[in-house]
N, CA, C and O atoms as a GROMACS GRO file, in nm:
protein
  392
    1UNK      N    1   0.084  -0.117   0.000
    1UNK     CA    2   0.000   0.000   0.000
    1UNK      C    3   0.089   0.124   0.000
    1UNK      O    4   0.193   0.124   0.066
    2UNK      N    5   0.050   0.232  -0.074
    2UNK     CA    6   0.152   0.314  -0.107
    2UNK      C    7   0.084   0.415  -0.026
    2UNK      O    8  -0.039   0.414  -0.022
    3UNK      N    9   0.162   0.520   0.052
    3UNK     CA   10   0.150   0.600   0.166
    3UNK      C   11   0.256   0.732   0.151
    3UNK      O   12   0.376   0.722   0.124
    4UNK      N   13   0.185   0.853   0.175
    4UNK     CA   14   0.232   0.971   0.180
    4UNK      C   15   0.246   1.004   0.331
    4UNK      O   16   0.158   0.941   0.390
    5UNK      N   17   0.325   1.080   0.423
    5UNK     CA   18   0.323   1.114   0.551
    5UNK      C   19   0.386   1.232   0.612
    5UNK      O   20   0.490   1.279   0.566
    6UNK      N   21   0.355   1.257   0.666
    6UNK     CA   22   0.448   1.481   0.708
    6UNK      C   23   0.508   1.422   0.801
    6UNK      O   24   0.425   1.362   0.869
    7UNK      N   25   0.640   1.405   0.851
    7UNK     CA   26   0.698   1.376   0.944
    7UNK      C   27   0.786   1.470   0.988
    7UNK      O   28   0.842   1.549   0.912
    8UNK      N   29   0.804   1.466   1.125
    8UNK     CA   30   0.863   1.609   1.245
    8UNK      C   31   0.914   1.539   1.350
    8UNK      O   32   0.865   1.537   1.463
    9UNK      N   33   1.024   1.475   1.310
    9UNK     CA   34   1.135   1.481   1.392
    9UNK      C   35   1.211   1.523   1.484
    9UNK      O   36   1.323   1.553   1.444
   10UNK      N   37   1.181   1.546   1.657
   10UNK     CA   38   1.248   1.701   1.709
   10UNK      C   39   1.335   1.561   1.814
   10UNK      O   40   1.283   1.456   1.851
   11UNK      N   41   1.484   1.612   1.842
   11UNK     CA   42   1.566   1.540   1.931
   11UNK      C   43   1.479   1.644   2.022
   11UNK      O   44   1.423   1.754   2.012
   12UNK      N   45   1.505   1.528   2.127
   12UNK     CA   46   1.528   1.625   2.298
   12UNK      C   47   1.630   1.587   2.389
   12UNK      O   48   1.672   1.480   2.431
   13UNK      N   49   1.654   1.698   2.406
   13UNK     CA   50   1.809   1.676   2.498
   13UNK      C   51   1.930   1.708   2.466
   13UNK      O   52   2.038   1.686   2.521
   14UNK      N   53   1.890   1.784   2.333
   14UNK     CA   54   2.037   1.816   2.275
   14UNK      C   55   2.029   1.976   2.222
   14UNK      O   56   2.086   2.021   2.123
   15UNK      N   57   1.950   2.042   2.307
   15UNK     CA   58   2.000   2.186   2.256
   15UNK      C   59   1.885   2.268   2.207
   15UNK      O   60   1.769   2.227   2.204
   16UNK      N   61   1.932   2.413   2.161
   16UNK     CA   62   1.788   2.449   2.111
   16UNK      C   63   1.781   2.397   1.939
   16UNK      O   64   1.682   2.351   1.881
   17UNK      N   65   1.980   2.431   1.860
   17UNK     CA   66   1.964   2.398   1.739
   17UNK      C   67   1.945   2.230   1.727
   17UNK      O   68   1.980   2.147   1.810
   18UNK      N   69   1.890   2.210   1.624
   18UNK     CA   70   1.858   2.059   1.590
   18UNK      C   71   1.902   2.044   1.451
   18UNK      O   72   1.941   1.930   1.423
   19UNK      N   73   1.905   2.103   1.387
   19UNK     CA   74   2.006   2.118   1.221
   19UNK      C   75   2.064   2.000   1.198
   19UNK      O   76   2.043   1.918   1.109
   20UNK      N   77   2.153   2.001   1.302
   20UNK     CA   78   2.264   1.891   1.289
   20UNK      C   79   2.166   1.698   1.331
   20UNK      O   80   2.234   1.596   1.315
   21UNK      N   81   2.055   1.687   1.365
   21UNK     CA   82   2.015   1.556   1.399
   21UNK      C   83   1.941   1.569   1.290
   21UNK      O   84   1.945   1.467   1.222
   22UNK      N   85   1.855   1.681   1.232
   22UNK     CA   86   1.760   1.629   1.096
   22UNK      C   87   1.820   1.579   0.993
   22UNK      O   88   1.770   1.479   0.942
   23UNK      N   89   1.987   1.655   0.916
   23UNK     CA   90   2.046   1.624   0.863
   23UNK      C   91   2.104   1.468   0.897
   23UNK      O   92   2.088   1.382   0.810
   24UNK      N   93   2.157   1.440   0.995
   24UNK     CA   94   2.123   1.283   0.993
   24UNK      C   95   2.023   1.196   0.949
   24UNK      O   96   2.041   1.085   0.900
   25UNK      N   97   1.883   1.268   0.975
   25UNK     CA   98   1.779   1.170   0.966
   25UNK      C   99   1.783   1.184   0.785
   25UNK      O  100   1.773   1.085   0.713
   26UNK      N  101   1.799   1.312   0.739
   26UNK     CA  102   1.810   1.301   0.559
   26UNK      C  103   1.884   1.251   0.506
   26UNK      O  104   1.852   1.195   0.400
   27UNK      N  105   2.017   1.246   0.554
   27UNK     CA  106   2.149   1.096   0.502
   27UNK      C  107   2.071   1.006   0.500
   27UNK      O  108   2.070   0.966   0.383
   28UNK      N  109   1.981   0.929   0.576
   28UNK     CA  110   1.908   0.803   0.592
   28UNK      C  111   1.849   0.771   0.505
   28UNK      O  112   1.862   0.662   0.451
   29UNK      N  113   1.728   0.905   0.451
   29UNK     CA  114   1.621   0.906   0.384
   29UNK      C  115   1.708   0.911   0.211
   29UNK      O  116   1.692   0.861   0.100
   30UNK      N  117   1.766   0.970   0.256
   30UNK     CA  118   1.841   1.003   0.096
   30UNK      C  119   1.894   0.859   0.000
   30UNK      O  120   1.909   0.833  -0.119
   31UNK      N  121   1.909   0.790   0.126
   31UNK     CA  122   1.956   0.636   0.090
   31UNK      C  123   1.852   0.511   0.045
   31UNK      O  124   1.853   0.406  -0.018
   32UNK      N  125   1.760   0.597   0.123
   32UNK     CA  126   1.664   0.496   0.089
   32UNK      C  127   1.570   0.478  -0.067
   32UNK      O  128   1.511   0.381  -0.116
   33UNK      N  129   1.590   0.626  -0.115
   33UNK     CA  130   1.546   0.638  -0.239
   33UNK      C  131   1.413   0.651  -0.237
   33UNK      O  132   1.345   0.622  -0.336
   34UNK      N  133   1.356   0.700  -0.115
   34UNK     CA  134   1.185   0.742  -0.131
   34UNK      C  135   1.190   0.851  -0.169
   34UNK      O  136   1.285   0.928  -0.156
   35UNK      N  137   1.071   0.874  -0.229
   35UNK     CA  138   1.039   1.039  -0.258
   35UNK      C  139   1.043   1.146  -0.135
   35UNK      O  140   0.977   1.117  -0.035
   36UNK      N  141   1.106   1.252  -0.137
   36UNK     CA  142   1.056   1.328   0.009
   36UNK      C  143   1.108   1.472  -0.014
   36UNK      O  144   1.190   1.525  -0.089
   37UNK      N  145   1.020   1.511   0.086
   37UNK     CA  146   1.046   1.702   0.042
   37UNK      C  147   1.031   1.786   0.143
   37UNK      O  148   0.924   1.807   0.198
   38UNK      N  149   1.178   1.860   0.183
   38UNK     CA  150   1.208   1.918   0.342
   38UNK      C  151   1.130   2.035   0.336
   38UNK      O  152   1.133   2.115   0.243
   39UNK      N  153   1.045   2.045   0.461
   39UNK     CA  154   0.951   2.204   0.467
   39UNK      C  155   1.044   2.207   0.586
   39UNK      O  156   1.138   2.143   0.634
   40UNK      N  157   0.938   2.363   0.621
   40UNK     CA  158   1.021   2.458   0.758
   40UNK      C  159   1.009   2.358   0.900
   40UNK      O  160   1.085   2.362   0.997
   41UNK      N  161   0.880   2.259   0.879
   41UNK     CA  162   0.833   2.151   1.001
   41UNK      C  163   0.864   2.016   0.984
   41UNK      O  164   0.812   1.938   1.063
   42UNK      N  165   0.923   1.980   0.914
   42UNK     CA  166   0.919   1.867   0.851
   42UNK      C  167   0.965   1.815   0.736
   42UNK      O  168   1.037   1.883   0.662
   43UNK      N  169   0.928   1.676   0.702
   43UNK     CA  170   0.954   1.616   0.575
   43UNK      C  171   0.816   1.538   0.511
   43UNK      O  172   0.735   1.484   0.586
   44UNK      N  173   0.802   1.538   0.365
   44UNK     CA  174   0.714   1.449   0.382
   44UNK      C  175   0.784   1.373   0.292
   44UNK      O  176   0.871   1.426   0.222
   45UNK      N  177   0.753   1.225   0.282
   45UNK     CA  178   0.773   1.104   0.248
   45UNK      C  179   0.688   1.033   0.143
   45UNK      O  180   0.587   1.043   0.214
   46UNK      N  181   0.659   0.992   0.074
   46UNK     CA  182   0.613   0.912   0.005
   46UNK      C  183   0.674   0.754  -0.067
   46UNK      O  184   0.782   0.735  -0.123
   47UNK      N  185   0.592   0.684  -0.049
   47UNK     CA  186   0.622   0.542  -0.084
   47UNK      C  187   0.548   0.397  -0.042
   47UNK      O  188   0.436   0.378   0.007
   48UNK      N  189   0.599   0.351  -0.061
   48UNK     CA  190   0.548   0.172   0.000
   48UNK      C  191   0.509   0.188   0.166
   48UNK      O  192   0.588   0.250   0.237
   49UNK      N  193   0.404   0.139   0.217
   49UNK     CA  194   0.426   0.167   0.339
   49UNK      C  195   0.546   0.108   0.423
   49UNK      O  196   0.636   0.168   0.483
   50UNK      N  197   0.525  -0.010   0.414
   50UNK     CA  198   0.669  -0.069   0.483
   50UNK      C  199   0.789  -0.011   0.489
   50UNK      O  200   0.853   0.005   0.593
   51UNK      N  201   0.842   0.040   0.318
   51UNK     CA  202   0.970   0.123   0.325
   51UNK      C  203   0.955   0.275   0.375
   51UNK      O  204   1.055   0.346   0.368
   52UNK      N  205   0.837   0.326   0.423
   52UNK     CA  206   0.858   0.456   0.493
   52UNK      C  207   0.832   0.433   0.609
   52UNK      O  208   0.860   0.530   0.679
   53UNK      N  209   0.790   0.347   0.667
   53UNK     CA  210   0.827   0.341   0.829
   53UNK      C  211   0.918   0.279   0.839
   53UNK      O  212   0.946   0.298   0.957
   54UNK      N  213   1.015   0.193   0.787
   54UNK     CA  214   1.154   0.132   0.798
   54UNK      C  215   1.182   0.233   0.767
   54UNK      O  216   1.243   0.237   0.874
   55UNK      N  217   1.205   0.354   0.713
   55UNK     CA  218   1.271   0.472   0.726
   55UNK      C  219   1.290   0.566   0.818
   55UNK      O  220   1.382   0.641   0.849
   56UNK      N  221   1.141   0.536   0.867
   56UNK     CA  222   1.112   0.662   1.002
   56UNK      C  223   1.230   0.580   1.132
   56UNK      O  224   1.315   0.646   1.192
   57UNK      N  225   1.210   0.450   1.151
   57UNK     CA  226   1.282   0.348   1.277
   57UNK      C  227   1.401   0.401   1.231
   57UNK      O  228   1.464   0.456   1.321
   58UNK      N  229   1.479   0.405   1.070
   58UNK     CA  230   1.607   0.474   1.065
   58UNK      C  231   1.645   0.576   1.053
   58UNK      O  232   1.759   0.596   1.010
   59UNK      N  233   1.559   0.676   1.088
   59UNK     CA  234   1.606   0.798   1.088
   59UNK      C  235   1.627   0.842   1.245
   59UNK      O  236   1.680   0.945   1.287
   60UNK      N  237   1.547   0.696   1.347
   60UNK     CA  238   1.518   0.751   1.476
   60UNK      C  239   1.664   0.714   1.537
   60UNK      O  240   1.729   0.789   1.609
   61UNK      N  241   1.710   0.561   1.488
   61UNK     CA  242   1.828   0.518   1.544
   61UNK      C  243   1.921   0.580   1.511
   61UNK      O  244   2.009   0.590   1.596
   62UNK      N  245   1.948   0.664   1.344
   62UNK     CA  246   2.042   0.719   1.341
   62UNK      C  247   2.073   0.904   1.414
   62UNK      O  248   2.174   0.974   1.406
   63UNK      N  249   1.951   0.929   1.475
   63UNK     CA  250   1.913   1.086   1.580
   63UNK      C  251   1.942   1.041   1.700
   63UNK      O  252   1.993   1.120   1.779
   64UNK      N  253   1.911   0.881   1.749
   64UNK     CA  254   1.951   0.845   1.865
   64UNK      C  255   2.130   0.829   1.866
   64UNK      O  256   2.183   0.880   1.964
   65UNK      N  257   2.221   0.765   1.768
   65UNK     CA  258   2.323   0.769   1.755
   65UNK      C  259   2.377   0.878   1.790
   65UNK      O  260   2.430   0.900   1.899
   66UNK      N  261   2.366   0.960   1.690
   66UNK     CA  262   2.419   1.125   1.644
   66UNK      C  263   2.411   1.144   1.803
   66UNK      O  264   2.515   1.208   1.818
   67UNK      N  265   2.344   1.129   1.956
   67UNK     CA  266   2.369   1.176   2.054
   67UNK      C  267   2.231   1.215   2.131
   67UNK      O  268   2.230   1.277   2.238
   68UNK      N  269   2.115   1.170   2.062
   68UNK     CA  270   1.965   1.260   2.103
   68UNK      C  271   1.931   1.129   2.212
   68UNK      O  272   1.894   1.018   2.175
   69UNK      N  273   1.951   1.168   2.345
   69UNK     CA  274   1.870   1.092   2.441
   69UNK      C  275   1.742   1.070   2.422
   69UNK      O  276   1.702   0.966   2.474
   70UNK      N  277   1.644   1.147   2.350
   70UNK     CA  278   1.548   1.142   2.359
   70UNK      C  279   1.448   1.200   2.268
   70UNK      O  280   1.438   1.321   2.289
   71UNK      N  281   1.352   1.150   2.154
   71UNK     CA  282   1.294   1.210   2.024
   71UNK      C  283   1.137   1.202   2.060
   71UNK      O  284   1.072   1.145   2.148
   72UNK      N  285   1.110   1.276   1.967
   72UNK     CA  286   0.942   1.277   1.979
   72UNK      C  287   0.930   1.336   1.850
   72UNK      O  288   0.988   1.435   1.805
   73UNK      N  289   0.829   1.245   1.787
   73UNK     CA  290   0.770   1.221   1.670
   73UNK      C  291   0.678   1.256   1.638
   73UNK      O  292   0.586   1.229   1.716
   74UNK      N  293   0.642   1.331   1.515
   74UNK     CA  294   0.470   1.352   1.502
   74UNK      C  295   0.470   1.278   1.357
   74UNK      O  296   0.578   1.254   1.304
   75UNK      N  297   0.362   1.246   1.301
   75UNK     CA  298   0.311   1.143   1.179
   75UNK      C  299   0.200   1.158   1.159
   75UNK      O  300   0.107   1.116   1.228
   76UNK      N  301   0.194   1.256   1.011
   76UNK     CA  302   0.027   1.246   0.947
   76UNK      C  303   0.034   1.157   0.849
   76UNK      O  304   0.135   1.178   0.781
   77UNK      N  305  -0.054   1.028   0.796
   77UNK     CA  306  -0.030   0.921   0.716
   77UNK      C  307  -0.165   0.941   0.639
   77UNK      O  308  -0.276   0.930   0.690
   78UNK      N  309  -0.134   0.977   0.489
   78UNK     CA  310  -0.227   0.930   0.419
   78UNK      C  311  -0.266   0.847   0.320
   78UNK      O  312  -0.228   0.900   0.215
   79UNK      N  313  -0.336   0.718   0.292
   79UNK     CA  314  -0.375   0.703   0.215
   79UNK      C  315  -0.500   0.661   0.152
   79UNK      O  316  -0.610   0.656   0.207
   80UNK      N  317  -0.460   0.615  -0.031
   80UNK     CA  318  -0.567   0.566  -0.088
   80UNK      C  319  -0.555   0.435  -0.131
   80UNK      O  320  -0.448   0.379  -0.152
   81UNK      N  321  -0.678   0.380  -0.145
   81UNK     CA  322  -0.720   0.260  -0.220
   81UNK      C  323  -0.755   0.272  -0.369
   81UNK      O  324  -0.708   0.206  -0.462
   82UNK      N  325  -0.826   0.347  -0.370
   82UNK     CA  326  -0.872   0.400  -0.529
   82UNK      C  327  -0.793   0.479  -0.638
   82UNK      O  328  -0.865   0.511  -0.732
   83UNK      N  329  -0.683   0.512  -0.647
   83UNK     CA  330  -0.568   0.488  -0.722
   83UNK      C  331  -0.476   0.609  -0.670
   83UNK      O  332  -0.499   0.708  -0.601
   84UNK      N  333  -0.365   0.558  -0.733
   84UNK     CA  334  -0.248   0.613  -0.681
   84UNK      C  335  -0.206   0.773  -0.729
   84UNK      O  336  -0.204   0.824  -0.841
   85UNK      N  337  -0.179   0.819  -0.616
   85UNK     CA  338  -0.161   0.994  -0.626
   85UNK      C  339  -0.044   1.064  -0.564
   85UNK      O  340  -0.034   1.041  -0.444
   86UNK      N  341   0.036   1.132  -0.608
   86UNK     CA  342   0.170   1.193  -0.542
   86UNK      C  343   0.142   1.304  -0.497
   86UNK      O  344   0.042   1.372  -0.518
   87UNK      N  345   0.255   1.330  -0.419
   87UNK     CA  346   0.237   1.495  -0.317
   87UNK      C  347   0.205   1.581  -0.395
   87UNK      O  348   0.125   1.670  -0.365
   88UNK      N  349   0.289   1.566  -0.566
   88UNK     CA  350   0.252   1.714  -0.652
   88UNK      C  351   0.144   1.681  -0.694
   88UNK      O  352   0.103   1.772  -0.766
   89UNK      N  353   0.065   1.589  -0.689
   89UNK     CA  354  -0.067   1.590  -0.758
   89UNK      C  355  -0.159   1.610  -0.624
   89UNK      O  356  -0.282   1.614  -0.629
   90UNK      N  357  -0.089   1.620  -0.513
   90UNK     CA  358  -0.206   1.671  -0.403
   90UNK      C  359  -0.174   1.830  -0.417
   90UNK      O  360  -0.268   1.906  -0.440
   91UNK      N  361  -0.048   1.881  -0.404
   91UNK     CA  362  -0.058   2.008  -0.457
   91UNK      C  363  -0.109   2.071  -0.571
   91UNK      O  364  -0.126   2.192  -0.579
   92UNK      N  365  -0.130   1.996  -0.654
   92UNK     CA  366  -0.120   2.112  -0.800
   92UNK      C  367  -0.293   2.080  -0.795
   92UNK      O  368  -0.349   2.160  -0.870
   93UNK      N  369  -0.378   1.999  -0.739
   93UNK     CA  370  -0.548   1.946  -0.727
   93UNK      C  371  -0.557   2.137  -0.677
   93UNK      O  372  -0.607   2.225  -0.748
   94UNK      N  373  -0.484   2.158  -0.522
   94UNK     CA  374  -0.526   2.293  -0.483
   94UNK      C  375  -0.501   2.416  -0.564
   94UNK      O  376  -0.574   2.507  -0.605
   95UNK      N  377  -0.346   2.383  -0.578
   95UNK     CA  378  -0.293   2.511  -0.680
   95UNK      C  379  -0.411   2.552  -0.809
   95UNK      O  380  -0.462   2.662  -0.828
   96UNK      N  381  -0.430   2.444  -0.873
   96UNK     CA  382  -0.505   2.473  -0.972
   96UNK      C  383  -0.688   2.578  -0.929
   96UNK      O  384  -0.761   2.653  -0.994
   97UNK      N  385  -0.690   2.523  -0.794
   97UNK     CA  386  -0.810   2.604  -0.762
   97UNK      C  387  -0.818   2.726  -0.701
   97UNK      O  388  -0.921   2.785  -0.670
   98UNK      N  389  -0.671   2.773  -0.680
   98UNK     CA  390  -0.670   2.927  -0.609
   98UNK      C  391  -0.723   3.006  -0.728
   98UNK      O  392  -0.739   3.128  -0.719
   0.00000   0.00000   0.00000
């Protein structure tokens, strides 16, 4: 099942900047070869479900590595059954209606 998701990654315990643990978590993602696209809150993801939560577990171990005692996660997950749709085709559905 193919799945889109906004994911927000924040270490705790390591400071106010966090720069340096997201960029870990994007080495991860970058490897994995899912689709994904960095906003000011987040990332979102798109793909197989399986391979984007085996992504999210590696982006957590590699924020826990990098030094983060402690993460907290947020996850909006969407999907469909009735055929398959990408982030720019959830954007450009709105764009087209401003």
């Amino acid at each position: 099942m193919k799945v889109i998701i906004d994911l927000c990654v924040v270490p705790i315990g390591v400071g106010v900047s966090l720069s340096e643990y997201i960029v870990e978590c994007h080495k991860v993602l970058a490897k994995t070869g899912l689709h994904t696209q960095l906003h000011p809150y987040g990332t979102i993801i798109e793909g197989e479900w399986d391979e984007v939560f085996a992504a999210v577990k590696a982006c957590h171990e590699a924020v826990h590595a990098k030094g983060a005692p402690r993460i907290t996660t947020t996850i909006k997950a969407g999907t469909r059954c009735d055929r398959d749709q990408t982030m720019e085709e959830k954007v450009a559905s709105v764009e087209k209606r401003l």
